[in-house]
C-alpha positions in Angstrom: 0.0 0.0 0.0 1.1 3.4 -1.0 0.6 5.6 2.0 0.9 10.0 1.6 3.9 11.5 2.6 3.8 14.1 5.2 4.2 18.4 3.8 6.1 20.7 5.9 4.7 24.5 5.2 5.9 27.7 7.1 3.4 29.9 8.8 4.3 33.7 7.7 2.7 35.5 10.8 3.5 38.7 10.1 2.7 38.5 6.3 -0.3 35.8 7.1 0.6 33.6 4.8 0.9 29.8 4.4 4.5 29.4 2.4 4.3 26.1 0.5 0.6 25.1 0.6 -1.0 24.9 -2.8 -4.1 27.1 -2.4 -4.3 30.6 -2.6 -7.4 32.7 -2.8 -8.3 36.9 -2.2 -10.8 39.1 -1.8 -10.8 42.4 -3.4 -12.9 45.2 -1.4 -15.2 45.4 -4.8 -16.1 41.4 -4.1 -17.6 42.6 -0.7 -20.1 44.5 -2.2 -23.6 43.8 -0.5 -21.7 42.4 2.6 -22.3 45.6 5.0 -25.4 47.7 6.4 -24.1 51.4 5.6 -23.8 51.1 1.8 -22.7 54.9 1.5 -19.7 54.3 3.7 -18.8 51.4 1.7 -19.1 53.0 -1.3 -16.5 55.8 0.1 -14.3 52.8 1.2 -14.6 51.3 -2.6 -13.9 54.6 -4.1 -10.4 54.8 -2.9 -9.5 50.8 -2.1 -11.5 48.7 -5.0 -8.5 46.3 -5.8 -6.9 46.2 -3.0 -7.2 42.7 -0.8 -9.8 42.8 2.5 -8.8 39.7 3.1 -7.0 36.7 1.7 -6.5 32.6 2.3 -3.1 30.3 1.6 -3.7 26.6 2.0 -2.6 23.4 1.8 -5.0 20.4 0.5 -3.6 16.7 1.1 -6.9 15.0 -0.6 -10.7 15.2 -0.9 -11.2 12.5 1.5 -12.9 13.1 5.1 -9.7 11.5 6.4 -7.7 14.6 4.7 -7.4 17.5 6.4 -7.3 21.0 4.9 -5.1 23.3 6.6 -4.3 27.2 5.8 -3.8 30.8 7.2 -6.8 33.2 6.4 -5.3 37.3 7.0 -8.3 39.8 7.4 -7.5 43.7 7.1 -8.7 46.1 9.9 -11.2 48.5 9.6 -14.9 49.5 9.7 -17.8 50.4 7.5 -19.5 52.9 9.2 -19.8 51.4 12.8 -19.5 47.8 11.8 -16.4 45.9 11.6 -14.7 44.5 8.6 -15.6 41.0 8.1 -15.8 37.9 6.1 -18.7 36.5 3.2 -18.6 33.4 5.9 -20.2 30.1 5.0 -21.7 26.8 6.0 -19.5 23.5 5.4 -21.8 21.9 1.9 -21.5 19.2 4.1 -23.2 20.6 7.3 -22.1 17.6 9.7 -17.7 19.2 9.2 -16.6 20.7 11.6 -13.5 23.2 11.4 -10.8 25.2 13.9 -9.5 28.3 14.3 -6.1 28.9 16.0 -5.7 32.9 16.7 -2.1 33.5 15.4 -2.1 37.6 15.5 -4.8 40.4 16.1 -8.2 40.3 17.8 -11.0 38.8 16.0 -14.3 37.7 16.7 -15.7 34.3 15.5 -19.6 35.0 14.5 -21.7 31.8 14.2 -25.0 31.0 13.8 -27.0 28.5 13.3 -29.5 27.1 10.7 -32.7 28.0 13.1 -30.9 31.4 14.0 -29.1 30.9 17.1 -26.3 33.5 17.7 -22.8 32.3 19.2 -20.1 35.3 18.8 -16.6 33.8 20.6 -13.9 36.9 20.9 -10.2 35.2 20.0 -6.9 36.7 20.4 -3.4 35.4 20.5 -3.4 32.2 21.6 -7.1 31.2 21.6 -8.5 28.4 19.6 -12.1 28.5 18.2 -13.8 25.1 17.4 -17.0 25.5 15.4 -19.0 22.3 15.5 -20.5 20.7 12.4 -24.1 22.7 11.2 -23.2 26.4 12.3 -22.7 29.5 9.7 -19.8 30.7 10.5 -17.4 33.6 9.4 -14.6 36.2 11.0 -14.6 39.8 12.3 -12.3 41.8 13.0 -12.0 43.7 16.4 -8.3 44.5 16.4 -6.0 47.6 14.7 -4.4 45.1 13.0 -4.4 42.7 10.8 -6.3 39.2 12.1 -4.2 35.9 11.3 -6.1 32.5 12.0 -4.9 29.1 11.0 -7.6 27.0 10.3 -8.5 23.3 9.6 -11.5 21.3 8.0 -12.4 18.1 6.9 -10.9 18.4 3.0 -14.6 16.7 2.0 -16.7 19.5 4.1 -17.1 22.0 0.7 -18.6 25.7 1.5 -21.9 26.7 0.9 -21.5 30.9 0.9 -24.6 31.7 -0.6 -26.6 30.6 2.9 -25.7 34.0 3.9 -27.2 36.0 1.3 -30.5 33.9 1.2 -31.3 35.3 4.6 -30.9 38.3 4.3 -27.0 38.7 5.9 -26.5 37.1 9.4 -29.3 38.0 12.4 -26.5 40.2 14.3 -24.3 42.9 12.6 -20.9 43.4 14.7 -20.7 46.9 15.5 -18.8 49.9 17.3 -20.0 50.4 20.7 -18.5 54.3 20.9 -16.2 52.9 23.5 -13.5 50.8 22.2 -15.4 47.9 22.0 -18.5 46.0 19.6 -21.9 45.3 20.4 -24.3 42.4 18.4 -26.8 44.7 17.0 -30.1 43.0 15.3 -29.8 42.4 11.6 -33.7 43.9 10.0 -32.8 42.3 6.5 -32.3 38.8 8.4 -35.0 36.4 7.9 -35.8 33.5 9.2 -35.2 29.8 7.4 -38.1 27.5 6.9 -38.3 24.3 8.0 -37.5 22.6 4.9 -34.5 24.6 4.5 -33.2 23.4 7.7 -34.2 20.1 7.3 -31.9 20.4 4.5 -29.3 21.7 5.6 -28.7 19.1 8.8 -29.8 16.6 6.5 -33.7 15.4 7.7 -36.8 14.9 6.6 -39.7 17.1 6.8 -43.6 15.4 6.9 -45.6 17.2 4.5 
């Protein structure tokens, strides 16, 4: 039998990079479009800093088997839109029953997760911290810092995103905001709305009776 062999990749902390992965993905400020309430202060934003990179992912993939494991760095810039902080599209695993982890490398995020009947879990990470977001929650990043947020992450190499679950609800039920004080408050989302039971029956993979 012909097992893998093992990959050595360097972590880039102060660049936020993964050096010698095989993935590499960014997101221009004009892909964010839609993402955040105050749409004027965006546009200012876009005006000056349309292809420049919010935020961008290095990676390494092994496989497409559950037994693989994706692993990568994910660097987010700082910054607001209006009062609410810069964040992620954030997604659902296509396979809702992955789960992933965040390790906090540099910064000081916020992990925003939610789940499919609308349950709200925000976990504040620094430094240090490690995040584990069980299978069947939305999840994506904020951040809280004045500097750049580095996470490593790792997921099942089978899970596949679903990003659009986001945008079919209207954004996520809590927007992350500026409290005025040097801190963020979860402020209700009025776009959110509500999934039917069929749609979460889809998503954690049940059946509905008609």
């Amino acid at each position: 039998m012909k097992f893998a062999e093992p990959r050595l990749c360097d972590v880039s902390i102060p660049d936020g990079l993964l050096r010698g992965g095989d993935g590499h993905y960014r997101k221009h400020y004009s892909d964010l479009e839609g993402l955040y309430a105050d749409s004027a202060a965006f546009a200012a934003i876009l005006a000056e800093k349309a292809g420049e990179v919010a935020y961008e992912v290095t990676s390494y993939t092994p496989g497409g088997k559950t037994s693989d494991i994706i692993t990568g760095v994910t660097r987010m810039e700082p910054g607001k839109v209006g009062r609410e902080y810069y964040l992620t599209r954030g997604h659902i695993h296509a396979r809702g029953d992955r789960p992933e982890v965040y390790y906090a490398l540099a910064g000081r995020g916020l992990m925003q997760m939610e789940s499919p009947e609308g349950d709200v879990r925000l976990v504040e990470m620094q430094a240090g911290q490690i995040c584990y977001v069980p299978p069947y929650w939305i999840h994506r990043s904020v951040n809280l810092g004045t500097e750049d947020l580095v996470m490593l992450f790792a997921y099942p190499a089978d899970s596949g995103q679903d990003y659009g679950i986001i945008e079919r609800s209207g954004g996520m039920r809590v927007r992350v905001m500026d409290d005025g004080n040097g801190g963020w408050v979860a402020e209700d989302n009025p776009a959110w709305r509500p999934r039917t039971a069929q749609e979460v029956a889809q998503i954690v993979g049940e059946e509905v009776a008609a």
